[in-house]
N, C-alpha and C positions, 0 to 999 in steps of 0.2 A: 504494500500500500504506500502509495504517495503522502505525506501528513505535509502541510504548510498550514505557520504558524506567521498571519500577517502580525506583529510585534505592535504594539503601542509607545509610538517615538514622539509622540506628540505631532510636529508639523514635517518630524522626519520617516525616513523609511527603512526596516529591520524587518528581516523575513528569515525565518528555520525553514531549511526545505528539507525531509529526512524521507529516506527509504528504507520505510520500517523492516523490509525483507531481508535486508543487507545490511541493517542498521549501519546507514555511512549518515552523514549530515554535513549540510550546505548554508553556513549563514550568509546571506546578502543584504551588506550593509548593518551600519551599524548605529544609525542615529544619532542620538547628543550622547555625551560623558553620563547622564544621569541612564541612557537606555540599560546601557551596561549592567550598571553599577543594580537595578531596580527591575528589569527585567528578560536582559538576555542571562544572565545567572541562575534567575530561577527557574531557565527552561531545559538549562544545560551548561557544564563544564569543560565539554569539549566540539570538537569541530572538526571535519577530515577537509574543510574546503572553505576559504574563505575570502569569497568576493567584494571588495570594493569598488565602488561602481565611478564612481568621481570624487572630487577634491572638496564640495560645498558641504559646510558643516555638520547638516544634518543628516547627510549619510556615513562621514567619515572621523566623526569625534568621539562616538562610542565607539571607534574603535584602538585608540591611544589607551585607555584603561586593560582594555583588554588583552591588547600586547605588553602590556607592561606587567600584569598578572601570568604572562606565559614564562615558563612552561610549570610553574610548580603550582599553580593556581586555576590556569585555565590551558587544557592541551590545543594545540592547533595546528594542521596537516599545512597543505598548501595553500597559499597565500596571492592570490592574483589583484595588482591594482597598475594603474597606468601613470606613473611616476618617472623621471626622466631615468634612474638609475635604472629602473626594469625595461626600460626601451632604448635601446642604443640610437641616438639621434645629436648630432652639431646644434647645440645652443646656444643661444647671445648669453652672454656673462650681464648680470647688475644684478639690485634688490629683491629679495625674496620678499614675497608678502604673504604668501598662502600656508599662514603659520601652522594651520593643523595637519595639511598635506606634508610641508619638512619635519613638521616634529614629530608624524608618522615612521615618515621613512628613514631618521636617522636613526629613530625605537628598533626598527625593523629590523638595521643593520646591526646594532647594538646589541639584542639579542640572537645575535647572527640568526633570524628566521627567514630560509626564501624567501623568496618575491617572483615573479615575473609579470610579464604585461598581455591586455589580449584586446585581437584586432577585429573584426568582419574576417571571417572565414574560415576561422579558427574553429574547433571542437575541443568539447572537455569534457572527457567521460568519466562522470560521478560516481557509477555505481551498471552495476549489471543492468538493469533498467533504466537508468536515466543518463541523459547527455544532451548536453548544450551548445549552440547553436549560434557562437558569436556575429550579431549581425551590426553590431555598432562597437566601437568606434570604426570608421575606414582609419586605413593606414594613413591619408594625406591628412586627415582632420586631428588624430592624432598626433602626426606630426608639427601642424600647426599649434597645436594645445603647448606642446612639450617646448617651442620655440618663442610661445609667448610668457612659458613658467617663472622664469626667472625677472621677467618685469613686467609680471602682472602687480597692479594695485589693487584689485576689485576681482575677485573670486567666481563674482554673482550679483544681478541685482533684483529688487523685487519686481512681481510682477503687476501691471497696471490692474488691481482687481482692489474692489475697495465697496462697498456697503451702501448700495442702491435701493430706495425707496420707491422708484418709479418701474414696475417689474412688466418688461418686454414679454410679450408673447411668446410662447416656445415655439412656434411655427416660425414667427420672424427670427428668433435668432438660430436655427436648425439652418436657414437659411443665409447666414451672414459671413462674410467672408472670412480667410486664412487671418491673423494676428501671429502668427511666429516671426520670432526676432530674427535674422540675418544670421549664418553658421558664426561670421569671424564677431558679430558682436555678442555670440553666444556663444564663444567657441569652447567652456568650459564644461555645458550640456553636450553639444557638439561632439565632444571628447567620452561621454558616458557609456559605460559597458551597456548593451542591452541585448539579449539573447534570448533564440526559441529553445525551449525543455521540454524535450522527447522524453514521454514514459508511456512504458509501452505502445499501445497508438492514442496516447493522450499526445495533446499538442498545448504547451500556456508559453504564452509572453509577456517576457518581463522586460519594462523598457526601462528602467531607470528614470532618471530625469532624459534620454535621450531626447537628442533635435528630430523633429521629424522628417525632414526630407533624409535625413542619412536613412532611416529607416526607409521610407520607400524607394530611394534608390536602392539599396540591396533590396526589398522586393521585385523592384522590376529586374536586378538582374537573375533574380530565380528565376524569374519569367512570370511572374506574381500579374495581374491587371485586373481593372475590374471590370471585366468577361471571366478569369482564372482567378478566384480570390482563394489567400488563404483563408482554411478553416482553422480558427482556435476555439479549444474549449473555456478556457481564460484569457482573459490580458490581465496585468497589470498596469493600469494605465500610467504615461510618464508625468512626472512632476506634480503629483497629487490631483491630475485629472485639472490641470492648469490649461485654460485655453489657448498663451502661448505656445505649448509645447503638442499640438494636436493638430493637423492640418487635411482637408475637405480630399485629401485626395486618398491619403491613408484610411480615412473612415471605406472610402469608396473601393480600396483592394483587400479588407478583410471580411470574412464572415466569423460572428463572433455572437451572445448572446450573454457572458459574464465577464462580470468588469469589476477587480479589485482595486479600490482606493485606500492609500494609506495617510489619513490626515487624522488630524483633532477642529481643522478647520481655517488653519493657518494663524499668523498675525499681522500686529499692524496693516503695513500695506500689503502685503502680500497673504491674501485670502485664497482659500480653495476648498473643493473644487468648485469650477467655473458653475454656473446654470446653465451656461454656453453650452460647453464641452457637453454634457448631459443631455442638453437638448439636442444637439446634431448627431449625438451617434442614436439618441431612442426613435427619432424619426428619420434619420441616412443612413444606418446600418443596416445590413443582410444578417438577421437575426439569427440563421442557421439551422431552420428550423422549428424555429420554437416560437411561440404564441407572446412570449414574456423577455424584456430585456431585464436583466438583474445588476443591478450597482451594489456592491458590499464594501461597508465601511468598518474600520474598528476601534470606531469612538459613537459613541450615540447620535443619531443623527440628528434629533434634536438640540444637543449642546452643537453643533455644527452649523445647525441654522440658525441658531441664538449669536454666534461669533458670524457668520458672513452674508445671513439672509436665505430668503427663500432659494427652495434647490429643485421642487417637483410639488406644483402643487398637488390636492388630492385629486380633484378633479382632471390633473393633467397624467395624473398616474392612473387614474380609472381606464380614461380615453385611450393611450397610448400603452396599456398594458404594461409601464413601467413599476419596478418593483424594487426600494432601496431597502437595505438590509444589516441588521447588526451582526459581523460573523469574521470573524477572524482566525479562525481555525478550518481547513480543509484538509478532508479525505478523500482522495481520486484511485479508485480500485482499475 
């Protein structure tokens, strides 16, 4: 059995992915210093695989605790994150700013624990049953991340999403154009691991915060379109189901019917997920099937909508057979 454990990071993202038949285990990302500390311990002490997806805080600062507790506190197998030491690439030399990222990687080194990096096209096989499916980062996007590393001042900025009183129609905004930021002024999304997870003919995607056009560019070069979509049984959607990070064309080359969000709801200015995002995939998506689109959070959806506003009204859930969900825990047989 497949078990995923979407984690309670707050406005970050922490996922156990474990194949209970193999007992092997996959943590993906690791949220604030507080996830660690409060609730990836209580789920487990060890780990055979451990992915970091990008550099922005809240998937990569519970993970400094965590290596600093290895090896006599917490075990940890192999270690994947896309850091210039794991990727051989010519740098410009100046100021580091991306303090959680070096203070990661110099823990890393310190306790002499592997590392390596991973690109689009790569494979990682977990376990007898599952294997993964590097479709983000490309090598060139990558490599731009790695060349802007050492003088970046700004890691990440928030997202234009902010607590509206005047609530658009989900038809009209189903309808409203792409808002993704440019790869190079996002090129630290850009940069984000995201990968399909094969168990056995289950198919889930987990996108990270990934930029979306990398993503469908490796769709189309699968041969992916939307005449051929991919079937997934899950996504995880990128960047907490942020309408920056979701674009009209990817809705249009998947078939899909569940959608894992990992939020509390976000803050300040950066709220999620969108109404947006929710509305263009419950009325543009190829369901797959199924009579019912299903959104799963794992913070109450109410405290969600209390922090960033309406997200489906009820009426809008009747009509469009959408259905949001408390559940943070999945078993996929």
């Amino acid at each position: 059995m497949l078990k995923i454990t979407n984690i309670q990071a707050k406005c970050g993202d922490s996922f156990l992915i474990e194949d209970t038949d193999n007992s092997k285990k996959l943590l993906l990302d690791c949220g604030f210093k507080l996830t660690f500390q409060y609730k990836i311990k209580q789920l487990t002490s060890s780990v055979d695989y451990l992915i970091l997806t990008h550099s922005d805080e809240d998937h990569i600062n519970g993970a400094i605790p965590l290596i600093e507790d290895y090896p006599h506190k917490f075990s940890v197998g192999k270690v994947f994150v896309n850091v210039p030491s794991s990727y051989e690439i010519k740098a410009e030399s100046g100021d580091i700013s991306i303090l959680q990222a070096i203070t990661l990687e110099n823990l890393l080194k310190e306790k002499e624990l592997s590392y390596q990096s991973l690109v689009s096209g790569e494979t990682v096989r977990i376990s007898k049953n599952i294997s993964l499916e590097i479709i983000s980062p490309s090598k060139e996007d990558l490599e731009y991340f790695i060349g802007q590393y050492k003088s970046l001042k700004d890691s990440s900025s928030p997202d234009p999403i902010s607590k509206n009183s005047n609530i658009i129609s989900i038809e009209t905004l189903a309808k409203g154009k792409d808002l993704y930021k440019s790869k190079k002024s996002d090129f630290t999304n850009a940069a984000s691991i995201a990968f399909i997870l094969s168990y056995k003919n289950k198919k889930l995607l987990f996108l990270g915060d990934a930029h979306p056009t990398v993503i469908t560019d490796y769709l189309e070069k699968i041969g992916i379109s939307r005449d051929q979509k991919y079937i997934f049984d899950y996504i995880k959607l990128s960047h907490h189901g942020s309408i920056t990070s979701i674009s009209n064309k990817f809705i249009s080359m998947i078939s899909c019917s569940n959608y894992i969000l990992s939020t509390n709801g976000g803050k300040a200015r950066s709220l999620h997920p969108s109404r947006e995002t929710l509305a263009k995939l419950a009325l543009n998506v190829d369901r797959n099937g199924s009579d019912d689109i299903n959104f799963f959070f794992n913070y109450p959806i109410e405290e969600i909508i209390a922090r960033n506003g309406l997200l489906i009204s009820p009426e809008e859930r009747t009509k469009y057979n959408i259905k949001l969900i408390e559940q943070s825990s999945f078993c996929i047989k």
